[in-house]
TORKOL-4160 file (C-alpha; in steps of 0.2 Angstrom, whole numbers, padded with zeros to 4 digits, m for minus):
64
<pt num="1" X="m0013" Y="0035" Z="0066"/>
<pt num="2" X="m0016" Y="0042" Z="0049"/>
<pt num="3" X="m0028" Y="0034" Z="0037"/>
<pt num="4" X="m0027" Y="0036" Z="0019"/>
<pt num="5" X="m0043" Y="0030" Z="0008"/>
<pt num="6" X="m0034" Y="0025" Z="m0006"/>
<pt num="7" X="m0018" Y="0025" Z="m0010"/>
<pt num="8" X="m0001" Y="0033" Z="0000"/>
<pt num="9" X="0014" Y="0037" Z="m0008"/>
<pt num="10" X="0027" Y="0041" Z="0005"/>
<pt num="11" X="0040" Y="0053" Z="0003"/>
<pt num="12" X="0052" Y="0066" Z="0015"/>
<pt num="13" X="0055" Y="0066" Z="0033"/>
<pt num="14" X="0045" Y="0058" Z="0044"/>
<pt num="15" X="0047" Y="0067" Z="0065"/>
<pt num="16" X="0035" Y="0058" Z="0080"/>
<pt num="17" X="0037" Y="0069" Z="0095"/>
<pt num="18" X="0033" Y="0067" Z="0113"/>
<pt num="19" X="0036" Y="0052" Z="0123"/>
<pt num="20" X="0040" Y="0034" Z="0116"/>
<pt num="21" X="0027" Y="0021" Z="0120"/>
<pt num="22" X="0030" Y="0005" Z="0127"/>
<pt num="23" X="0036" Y="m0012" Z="0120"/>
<pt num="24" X="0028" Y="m0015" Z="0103"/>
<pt num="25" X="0021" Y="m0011" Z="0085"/>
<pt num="26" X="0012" Y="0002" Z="0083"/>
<pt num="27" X="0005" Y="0007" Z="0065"/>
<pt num="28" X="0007" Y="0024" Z="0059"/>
<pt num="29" X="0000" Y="0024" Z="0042"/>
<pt num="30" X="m0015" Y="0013" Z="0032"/>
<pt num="31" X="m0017" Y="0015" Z="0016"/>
<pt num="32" X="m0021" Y="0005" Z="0000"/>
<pt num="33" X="m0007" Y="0003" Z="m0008"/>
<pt num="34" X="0007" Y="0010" Z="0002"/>
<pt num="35" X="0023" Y="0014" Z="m0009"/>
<pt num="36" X="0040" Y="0022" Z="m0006"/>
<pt num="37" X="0047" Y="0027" Z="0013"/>
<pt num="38" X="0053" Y="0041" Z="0021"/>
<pt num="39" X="0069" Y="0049" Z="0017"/>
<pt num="40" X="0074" Y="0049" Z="0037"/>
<pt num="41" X="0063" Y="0047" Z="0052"/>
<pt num="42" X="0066" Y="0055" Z="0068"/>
<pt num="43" X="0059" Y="0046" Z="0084"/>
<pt num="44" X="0058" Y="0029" Z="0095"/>
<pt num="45" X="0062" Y="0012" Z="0086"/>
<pt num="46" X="0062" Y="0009" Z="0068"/>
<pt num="47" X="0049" Y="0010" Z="0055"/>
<pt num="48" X="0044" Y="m0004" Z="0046"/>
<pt num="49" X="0034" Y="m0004" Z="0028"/>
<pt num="50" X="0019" Y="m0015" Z="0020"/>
<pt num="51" X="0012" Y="m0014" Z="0006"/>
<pt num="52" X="m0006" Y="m0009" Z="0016"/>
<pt num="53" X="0003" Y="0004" Z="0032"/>
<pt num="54" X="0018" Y="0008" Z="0041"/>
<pt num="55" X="0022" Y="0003" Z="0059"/>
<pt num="56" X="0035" Y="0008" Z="0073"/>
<pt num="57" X="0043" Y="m0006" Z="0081"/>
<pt num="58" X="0050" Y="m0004" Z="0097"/>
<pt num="59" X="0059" Y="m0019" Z="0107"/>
<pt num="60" X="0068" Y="m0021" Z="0122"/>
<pt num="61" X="0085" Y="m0024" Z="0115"/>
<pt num="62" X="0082" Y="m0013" Z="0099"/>
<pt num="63" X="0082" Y="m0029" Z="0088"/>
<pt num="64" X="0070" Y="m0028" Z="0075"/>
């Protein structure tokens, strides 16, 4: 997980390697504010943005 004191404006390509977790949210990213997304992200599940982090969801089905 990657903190940011302050705030995180998010930009490019986003990659996670190694195995994918379990079933679940995971956060990525905390920051104060968080603003923009990544431009593609490469790994399990989906992400999905706040306006205070980023998590991965992962679910059994692949619903989000």
């Amino acid at each position: 997980m990657l903190t940011v004191t302050g705030s995180a404006s998010l930009g490019g390509d986003l990659t996670l390697l190694g195995t994918a977790p379990g079933q679940g949210k995971y956060t990525v990213l905390t920051g104060a504010p968080v603003t923009g997304t990544y431009s593609s992200y490469t790994g399990a599940g989906v992400l999905r943005y706040s306006p205070t982090g980023v998590q991965i969801w992962i679910m059994p089905d692949g619903t989000v």
